[in-house]
ZAMARGU-4260 file (C-alpha; in steps of 0.2 Angstrom, whole numbers, plus 5000, padded with zeros to 4 digits):
<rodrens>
0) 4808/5942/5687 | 4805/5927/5678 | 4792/5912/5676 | 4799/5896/5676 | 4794/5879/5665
5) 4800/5862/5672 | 4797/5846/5663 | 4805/5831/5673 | 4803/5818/5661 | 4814/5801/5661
10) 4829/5805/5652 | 4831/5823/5657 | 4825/5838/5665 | 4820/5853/5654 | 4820/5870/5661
15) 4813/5885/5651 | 4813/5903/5660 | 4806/5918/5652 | 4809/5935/5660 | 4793/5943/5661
20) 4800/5962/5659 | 4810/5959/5642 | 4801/5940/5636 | 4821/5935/5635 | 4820/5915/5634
25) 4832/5903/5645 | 4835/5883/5644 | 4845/5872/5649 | 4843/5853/5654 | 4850/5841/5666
30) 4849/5824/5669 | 4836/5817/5678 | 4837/5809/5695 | 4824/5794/5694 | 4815/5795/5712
35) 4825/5811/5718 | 4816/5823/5707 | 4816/5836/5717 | 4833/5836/5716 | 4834/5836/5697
40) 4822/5853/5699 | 4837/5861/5711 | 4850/5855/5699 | 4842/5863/5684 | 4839/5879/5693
45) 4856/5881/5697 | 4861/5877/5678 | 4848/5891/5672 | 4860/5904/5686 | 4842/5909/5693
50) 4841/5914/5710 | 4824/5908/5719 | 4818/5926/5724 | 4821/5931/5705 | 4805/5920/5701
55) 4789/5925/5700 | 4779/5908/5695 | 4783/5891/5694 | 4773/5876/5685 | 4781/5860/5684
60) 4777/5844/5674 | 4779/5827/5684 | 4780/5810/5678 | 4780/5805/5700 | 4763/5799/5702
65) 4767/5788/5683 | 4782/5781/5688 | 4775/5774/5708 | 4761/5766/5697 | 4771/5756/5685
70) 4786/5754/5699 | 4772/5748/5712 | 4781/5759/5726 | 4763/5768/5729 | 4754/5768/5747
75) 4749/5754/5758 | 4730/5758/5754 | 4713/5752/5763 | 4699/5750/5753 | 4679/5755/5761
80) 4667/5748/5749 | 4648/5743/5747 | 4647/5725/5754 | 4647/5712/5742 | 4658/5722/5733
85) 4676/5721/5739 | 4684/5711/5726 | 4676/5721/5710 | 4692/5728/5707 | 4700/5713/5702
90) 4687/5706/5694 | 4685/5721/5682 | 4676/5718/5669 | 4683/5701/5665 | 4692/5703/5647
95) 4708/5705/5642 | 4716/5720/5635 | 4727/5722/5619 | 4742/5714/5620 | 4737/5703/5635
100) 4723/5694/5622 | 4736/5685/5611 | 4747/5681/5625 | 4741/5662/5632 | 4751/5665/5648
105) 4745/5680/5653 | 4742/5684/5670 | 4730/5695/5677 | 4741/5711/5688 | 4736/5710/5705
110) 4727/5725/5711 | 4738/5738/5723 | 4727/5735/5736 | 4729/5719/5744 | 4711/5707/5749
115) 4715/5707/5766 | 4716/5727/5765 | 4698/5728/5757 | 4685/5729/5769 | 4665/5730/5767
120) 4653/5741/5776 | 4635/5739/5776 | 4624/5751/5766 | 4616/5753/5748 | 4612/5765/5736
125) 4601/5761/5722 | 4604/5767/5703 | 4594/5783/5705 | 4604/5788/5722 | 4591/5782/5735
130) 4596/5776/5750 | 4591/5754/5751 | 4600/5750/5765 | 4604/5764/5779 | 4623/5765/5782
135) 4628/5754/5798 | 4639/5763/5808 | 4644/5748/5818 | 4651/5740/5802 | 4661/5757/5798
140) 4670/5756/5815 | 4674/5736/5811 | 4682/5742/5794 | 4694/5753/5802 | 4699/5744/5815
145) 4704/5734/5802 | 4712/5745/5791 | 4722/5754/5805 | 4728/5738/5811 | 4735/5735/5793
150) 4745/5752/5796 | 4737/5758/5780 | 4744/5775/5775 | 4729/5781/5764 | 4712/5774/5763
155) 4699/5773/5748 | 4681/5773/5750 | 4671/5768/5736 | 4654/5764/5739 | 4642/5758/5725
160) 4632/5771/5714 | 4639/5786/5725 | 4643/5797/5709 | 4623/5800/5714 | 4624/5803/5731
165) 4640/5805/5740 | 4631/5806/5757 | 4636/5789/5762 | 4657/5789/5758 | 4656/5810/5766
170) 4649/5800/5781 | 4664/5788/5781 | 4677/5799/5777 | 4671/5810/5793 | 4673/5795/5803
175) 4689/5791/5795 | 4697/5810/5800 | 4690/5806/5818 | 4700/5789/5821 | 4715/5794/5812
180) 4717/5814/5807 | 4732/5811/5799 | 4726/5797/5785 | 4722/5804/5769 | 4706/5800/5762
185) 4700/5798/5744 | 4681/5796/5741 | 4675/5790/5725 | 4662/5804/5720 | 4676/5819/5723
190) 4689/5809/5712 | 4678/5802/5699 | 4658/5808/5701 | 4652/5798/5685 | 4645/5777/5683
195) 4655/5764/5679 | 4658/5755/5694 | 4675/5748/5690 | 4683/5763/5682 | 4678/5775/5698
200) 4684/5762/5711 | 4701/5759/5700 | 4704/5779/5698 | 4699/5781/5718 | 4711/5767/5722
205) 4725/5775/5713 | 4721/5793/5720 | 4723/5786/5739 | 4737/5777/5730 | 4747/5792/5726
210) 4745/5805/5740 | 4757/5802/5753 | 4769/5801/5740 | 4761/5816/5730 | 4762/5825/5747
215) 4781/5820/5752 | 4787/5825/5734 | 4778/5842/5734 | 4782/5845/5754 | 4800/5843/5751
220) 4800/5853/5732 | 4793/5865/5742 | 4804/5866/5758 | 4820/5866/5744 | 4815/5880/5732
225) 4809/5891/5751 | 4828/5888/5754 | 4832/5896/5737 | 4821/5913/5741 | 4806/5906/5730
230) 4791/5911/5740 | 4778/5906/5729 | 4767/5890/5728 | 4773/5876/5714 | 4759/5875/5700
235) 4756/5858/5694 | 4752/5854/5675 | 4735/5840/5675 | 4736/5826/5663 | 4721/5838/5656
240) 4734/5852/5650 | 4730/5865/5664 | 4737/5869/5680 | 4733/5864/5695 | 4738/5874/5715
245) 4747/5862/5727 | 4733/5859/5737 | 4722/5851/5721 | 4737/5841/5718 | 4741/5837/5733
250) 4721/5831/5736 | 4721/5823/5718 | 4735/5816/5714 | 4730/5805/5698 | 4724/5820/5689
255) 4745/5822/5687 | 4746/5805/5678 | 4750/5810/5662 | 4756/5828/5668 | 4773/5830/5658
260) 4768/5827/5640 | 4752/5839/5643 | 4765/5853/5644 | 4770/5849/5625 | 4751/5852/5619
265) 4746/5867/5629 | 4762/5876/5621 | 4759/5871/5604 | 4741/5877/5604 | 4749/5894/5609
270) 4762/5893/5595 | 4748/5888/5583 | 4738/5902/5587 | 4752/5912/5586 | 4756/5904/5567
275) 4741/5903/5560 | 4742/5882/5560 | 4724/5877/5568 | 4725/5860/5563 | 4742/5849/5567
280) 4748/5833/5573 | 4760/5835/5589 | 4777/5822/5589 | 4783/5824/5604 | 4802/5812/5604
285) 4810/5810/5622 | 4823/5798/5629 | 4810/5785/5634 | 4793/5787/5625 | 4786/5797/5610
290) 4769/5806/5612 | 4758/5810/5599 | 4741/5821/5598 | 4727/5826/5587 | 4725/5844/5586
295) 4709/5851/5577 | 4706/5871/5577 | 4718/5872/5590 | 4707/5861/5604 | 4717/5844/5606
300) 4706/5830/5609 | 4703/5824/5626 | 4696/5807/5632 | 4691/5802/5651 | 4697/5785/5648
305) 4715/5778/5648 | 4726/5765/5654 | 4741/5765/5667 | 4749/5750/5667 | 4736/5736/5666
310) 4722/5750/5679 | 4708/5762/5671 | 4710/5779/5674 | 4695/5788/5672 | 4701/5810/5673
315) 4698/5821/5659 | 4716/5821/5650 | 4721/5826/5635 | 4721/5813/5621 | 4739/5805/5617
320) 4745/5790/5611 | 4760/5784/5618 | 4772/5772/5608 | 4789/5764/5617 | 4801/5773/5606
325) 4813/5785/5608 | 4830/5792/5608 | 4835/5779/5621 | 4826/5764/5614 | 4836/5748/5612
330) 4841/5740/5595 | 4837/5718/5599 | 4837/5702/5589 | 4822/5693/5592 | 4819/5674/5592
335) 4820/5672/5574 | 4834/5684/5573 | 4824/5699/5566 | 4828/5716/5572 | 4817/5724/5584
340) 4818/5740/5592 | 4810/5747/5611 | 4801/5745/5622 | 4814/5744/5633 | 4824/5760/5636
345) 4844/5764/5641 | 4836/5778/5652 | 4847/5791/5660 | 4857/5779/5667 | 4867/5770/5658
350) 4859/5780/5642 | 4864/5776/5624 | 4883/5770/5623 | 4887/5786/5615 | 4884/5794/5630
355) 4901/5787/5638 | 4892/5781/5655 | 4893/5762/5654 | 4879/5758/5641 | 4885/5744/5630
360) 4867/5741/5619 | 4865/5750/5605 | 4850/5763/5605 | 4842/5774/5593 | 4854/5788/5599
365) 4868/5778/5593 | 4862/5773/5576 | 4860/5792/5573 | 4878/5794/5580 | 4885/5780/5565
370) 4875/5788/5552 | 4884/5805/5555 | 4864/5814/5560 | 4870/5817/5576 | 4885/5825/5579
375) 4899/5824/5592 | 4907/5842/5590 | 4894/5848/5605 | 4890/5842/5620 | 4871/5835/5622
380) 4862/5847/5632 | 4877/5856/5635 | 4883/5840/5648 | 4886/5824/5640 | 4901/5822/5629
385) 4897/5809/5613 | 4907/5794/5609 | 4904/5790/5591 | 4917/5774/5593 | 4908/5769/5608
390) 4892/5768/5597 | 4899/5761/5584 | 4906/5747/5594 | 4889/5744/5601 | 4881/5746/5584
395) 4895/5731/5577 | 4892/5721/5592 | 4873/5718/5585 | 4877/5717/5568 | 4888/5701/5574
400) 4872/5692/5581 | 4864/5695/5562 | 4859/5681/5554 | 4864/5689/5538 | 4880/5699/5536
405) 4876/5718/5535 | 4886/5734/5535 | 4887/5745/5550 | 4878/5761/5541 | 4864/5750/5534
410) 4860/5739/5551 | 4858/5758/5559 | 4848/5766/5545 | 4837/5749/5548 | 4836/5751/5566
415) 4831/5773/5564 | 4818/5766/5550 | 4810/5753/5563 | 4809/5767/5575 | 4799/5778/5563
420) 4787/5764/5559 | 4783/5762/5577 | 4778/5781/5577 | 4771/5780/5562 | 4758/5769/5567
425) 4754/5780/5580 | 4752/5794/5572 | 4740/5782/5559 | 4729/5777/5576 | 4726/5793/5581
430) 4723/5800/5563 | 4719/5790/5548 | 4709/5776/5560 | 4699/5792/5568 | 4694/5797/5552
435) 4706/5812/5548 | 4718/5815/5535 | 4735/5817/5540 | 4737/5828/5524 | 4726/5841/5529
440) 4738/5842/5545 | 4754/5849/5551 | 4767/5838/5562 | 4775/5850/5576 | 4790/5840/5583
445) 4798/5844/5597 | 4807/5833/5611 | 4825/5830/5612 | 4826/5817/5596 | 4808/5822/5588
450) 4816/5835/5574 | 4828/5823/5571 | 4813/5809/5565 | 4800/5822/5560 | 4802/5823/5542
455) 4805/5803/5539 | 4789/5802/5548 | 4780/5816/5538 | 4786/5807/5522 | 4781/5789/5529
460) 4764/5795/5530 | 4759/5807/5520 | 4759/5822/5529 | 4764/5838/5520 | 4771/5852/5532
465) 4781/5851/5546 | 4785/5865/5559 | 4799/5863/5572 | 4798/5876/5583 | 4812/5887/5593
470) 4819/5877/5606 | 4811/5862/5603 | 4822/5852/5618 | 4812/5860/5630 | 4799/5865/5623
475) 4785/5855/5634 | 4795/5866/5651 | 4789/5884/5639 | 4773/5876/5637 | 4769/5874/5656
480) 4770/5895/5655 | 4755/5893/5644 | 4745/5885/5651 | 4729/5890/5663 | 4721/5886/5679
485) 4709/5873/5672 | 4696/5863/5684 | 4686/5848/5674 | 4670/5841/5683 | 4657/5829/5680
490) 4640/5824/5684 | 4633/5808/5676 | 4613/5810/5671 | 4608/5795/5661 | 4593/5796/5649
495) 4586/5803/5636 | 4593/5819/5629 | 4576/5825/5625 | 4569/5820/5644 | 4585/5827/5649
500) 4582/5846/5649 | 4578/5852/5666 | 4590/5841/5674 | 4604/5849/5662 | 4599/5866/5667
505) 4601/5862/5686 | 4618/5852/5684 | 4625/5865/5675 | 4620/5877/5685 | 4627/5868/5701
510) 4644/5865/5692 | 4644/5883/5685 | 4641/5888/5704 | 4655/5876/5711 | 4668/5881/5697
515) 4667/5900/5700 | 4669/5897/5718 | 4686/5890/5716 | 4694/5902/5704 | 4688/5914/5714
520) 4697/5908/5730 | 4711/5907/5718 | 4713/5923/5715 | 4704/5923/5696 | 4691/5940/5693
525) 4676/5936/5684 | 4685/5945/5668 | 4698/5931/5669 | 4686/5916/5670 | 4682/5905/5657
530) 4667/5890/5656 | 4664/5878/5643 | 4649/5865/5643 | 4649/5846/5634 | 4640/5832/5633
535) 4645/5815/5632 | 4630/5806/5622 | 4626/5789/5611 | 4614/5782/5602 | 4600/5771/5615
540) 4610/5756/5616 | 4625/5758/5613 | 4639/5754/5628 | 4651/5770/5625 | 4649/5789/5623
545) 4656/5804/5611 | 4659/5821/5618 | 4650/5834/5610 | 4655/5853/5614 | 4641/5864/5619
550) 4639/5885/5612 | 4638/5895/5627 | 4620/5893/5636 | 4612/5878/5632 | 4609/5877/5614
555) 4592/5871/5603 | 4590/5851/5605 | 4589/5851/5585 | 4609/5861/5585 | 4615/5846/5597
560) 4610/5832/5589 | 4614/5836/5573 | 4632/5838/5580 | 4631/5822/5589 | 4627/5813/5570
565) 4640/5823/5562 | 4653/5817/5575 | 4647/5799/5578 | 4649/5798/5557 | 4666/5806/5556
570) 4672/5793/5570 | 4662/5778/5565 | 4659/5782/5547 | 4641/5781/5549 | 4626/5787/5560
575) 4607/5786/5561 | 4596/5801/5564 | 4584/5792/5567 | 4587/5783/5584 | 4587/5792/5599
580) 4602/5801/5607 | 4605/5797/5626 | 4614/5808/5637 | 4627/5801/5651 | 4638/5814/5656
585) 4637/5833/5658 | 4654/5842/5657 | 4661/5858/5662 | 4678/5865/5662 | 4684/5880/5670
590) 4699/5890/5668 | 4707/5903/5678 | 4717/5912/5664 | 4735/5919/5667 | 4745/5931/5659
595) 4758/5920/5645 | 4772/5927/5639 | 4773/5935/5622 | 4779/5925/5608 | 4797/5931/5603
600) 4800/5936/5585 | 4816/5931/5576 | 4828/5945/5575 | 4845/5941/5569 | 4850/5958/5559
605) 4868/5954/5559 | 4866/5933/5555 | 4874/5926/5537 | 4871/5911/5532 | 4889/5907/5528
610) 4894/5913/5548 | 4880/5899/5551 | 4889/5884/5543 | 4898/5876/5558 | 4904/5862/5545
615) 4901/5849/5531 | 4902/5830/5536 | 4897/5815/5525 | 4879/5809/5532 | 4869/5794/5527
620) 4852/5792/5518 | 4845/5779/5509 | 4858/5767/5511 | 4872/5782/5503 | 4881/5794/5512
625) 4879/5813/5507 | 4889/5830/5509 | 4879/5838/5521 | 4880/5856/5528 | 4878/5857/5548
630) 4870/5873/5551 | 4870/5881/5569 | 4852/5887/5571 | 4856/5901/5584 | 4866/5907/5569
635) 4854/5908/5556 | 4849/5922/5549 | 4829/5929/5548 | 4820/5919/5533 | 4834/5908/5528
640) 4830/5894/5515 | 4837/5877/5519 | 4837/5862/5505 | 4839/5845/5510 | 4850/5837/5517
645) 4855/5848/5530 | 4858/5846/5547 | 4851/5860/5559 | 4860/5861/5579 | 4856/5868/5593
650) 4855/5868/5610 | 4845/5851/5616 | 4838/5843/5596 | 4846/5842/5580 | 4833/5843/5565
655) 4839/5831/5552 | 4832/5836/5533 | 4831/5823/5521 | 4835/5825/5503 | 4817/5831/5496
660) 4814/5841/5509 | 4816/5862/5510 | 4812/5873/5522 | 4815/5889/5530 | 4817/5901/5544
665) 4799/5910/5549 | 4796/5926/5556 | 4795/5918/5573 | 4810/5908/5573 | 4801/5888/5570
670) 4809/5880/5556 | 4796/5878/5542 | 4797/5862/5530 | 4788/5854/5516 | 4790/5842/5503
675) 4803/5851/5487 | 4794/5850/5470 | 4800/5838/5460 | 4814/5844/5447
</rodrens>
């Protein structure tokens, strides 16, 4: 029996299967089919030669509910809110965001909710949860006559402070189930139970956004693998790094937003617990996109707070920083003739020119081609064929439209080096700007390009180790394997933390209550249950929150705040004991735990390291080319040494070692690297 990984991501799909009986690992990819992913999922499972009823679990990562966003190809939604209230999700919060504030055109995105699909109801709450005025039911029957005569497919009710009391939107929602049974509903205090207005209403609307769609694409999933012999349900990876049953993604939807990359995380947690790394940097290198996260005594950082498009998404999520950079990125001139590289992608289709499918701009893909660190002697994810002449033709096209003349090797090591920059900088963000040293850190890269960048990047910015682990093309699918049952919820009790106490105790205590409850109609014992309590707190007037984790119980005041100084100086760079600390938000997470398969161990008894030299060809660096061994990773034997450069194949990634670098095989099977001492 095996447990499948799936990560549907832009470029391709990653499958990772590992038999549960004898821990033997199986991947393979195949291209992704951009709005037929369901599809892509079939397609890969017949690549792996898995029957259906030979599978025992299945968790998938999904970029559906990301790309409906962005594409706008969502549900016709039907906003209920407070009256007085219905255009406050345009209105936002009246400021720009980066980019937008040094562009003098800019226009505002149009909500995806239409004003003539908003419609008010009659009734308020005030900011403690009282009731000011009673809900009018006469005004909930004129909303939905009007939002069922716009043949709305989801409705949204977000009613002002009902985070506090949820009373009012339940009321709404009932009526809403009576007129139309069918409709999915999304209230605001079961998506989002925490204050700022704007946020909850933008996360609500995007929920109701998503469903139908979330529901159609897991419907049909279904209905095809049941076909195969798979009788099991499909496990969904949250944007928070656990998974979530079909029915919590089919009811929450935008807790999926940022599902794929999560995958990435969860697994390199387990491989760092299973290493001995605690602290690391993840560079995760796709098609498309590059993710990156901070990872510190193997807990990643999560925020509550992030962007899709130009709409706040308020769900817990693990905290990434995504750049426009990857292996499909496209090399441009820009006004003044400089070189520029991303944001915009070749995709899977066309793809790089290299890939012989009708792309004619030259990509990152195909700058690797020219420079000899991608070779053509194996097929890319065991499918596509690579055309070096094809890349080099779209390479030579550019270097035409220079301003400057520039030989073919350097405009594609300039066009790789812009592509690390980019990364570089976010990798910066999330580090050095936090207050972290990237030198006390390791960079795990994985993705189908991110070995192939991971050591110019380490060197760019200082960071000293760099692991890539066993398959590293698919290695966010092997994460989905790893990764628990996870529920995040969130009560919002604003006030002193020190006149806070009581409240805590009774909001922990319902949480705790609620939690247990679902794992347990999930199937989780007591013994396989896991809580964890945090608080988001500030200093008394400030407008935005740290996260502070909580010992079990709830721990001496004077043990929290000291914490929350200590954090609030390693972000800010300063704090002051003596202002008092407020509390917003109580936090707990729960996990269902599940059995992961055991890490392999590297065992190649028979492996030389002269049967693992598939050839030498010349490869460029620093504006020379070099002899360079090609090594055929499945080949190498346990603790080989490898000096730079060297190119290391295998199936889905090529790691590319620069000259400097040395590195070796661990007991494991990751490829370890650091910086060689100077001779």
């Amino acid at each position: 029996m095996y447990i499948v990984g799936i990560d549907v991501g832009g470029t391709f799909t990653d499958l990772t299967a590992v038999d549960v009986e004898t821990g033997r690992v199986v991947v393979t990819k195949v291209p992704s089919r951009p709005r037929h992913e369901a599809a892509a999922v079939l397609a890969g499972l017949g690549a792996l030669g898995i029957a259906g009823a030979e599978v025992r679990r299945l968790v998938h990562g999904t970029t559906v509910g990301t790309n409906a966003v962005l594409e706008r190809r969502g549900a016709r939604v039907a906003l209920l809110t407070t009256a007085g209230f219905r255009d406050l999700i345009e209105i936002g919060r009246t400021k720009r965001n980066i980019p937008a504030l040094f562009i003098p055109t800019f226009v505002r995105p149009k909500p995806v909710v239409e004003r003539k699909h908003r419609f008010e109801v009659r009734e308020r709450l005030g900011p403690d949860g009282s009731v000011l005025v009673p809900l009018d039911r006469a005004s909930i029957d004129a909303a939905l006559d009007g939002a069922l005569g716009a043949s709305a497919e989801a409705v949204a009710v977000c009613l002002l402070h009902a985070y506090l009391n949820p009373a009012h939107e339940h009321a709404i929602a009932d009526a809403v189930k009576g007129r139309a049974p069918g409709l999915p509903v999304s209230c605001s205090a079961d998506v989002v139970a925490e204050y700022r207005e704007f946020e909850r209403f933008s996360t609500t609307v995007l929920n109701a956004y998503l469903q139908p769609l979330m529901e159609g694409y897991l419907t049909s999933l279904e209905e095809r693998l049941l076909a195969t012999g798979y009788t099991h349900g499909v496990l969904t990876v949250a944007s928070s790094g656990g998974m979530m049953t079909t029915e919590t993604a089919r009811r929450l939807p935008i807790k999926t937003i940022f599902s794929g990359p999560a995958g990435g995380v969860s697994q390199a947690c387990f491989l760092g617990a299973a290493t001995r790394v605690r602290d690391f940097i993840t560079y995760d290198m796709g098609g498309t996109s590059t993710d990156v996260c901070l990872v510190r005594d193997l807990q990643p950082l999560m925020t509550a707070d992030a962007m899709v498009g130009a709409f706040p998404v308020k769900v817990s999520q693990i905290d990434m920083h995504t750049v426009g950079a990857g292996g499909g990125s496209i090399a441009w001139l820009d006004v003044d003739g400089g070189l520029a590289v991303g944001p915009r992608s070749a995709g899977a289709a066309p793809g790089p020119a290299a890939y012989g499918q009708g792309g004619t701009e030259p990509t990152v893909t195909d700058a690797n081609v020219v420079l000899g660190r991608i070779g053509t002697r194996r097929r890319l994810g065991g499918s596509i064929a690579l055309d070096a002449g094809a890349a080099r033709r779209a390479v030579s096209e550019l270097a035409t439209r220079l301003p400057r003349p520039l030989a073919l090797e350097a405009l594609a090591e300039g066009i790789v080096t812009i592509a690390v920059a980019r990364m570089t900088s976010a990798v910066r963000e999330i580090s050095i700007q936090r207050g972290h040293d990237p030198r006390d850190f390791t960079l795990i890269a994985f993705g189908g390009a991110g070995p192939m960048h991971a050591l110019a990047m380490a060197e760019e910015i200082g960071i000293p180790r760099v692991l890539v682990p066993r398959h590293p093309g698919n290695f966010s699918a092997l994460g989905l394997l790893a990764a628990d049952i996870k529920h995040d919820d969130v009560r919002t009790r604003v006030g002193p933390l020190r006149e806070r106490l009581d409240a805590l105790r009774e909001v922990f205590a319902e949480l705790e209550a609620a939690a247990r409850r679902d794992l347990e109609r999930e199937g989780f014992a007591p013994d396989r249950q896991r809580l964890l309590r945090s608080l988001d707190l500030r200093y008394r007037g400030q407008a935005f929150e740290l996260n502070v984790a909580l010992a079990p119980g709830l721990p001496a005041l004077d043990v929290v705040e000291v914490a929350f100084h200590r954090q609030h100086r390693d972000v800010y760079g300063h704090s002051n004991t003596e202002e008092t600390i407020e509390l917003v938000n109580a936090r707990l997470t729960a996990y269902g735990l599940v059995p992961k398969p055991a890490p392999e161990r590297h065992v190649a008894p028979r492996a030389t390291l002269e049967s693992a030299l598939v050839e030498r060809r010349p490869v460029w660096f620093q504006g020379r080319a070099h002899d360079c061994p090609v090594w055929d990773r499945e080949r190498l034997p346990e603790r080989a040494a490898l000096q730079g450069p060297a190119i290391v194949e295998e199936f889905g990634a090529t790691t590319v070692v620069p000259p400097g670098w040395r590195g070796a095989v661990d007991e494991h099977g990751n490829l370890r690297f650091e910086r060689a001492a100077p001779a």
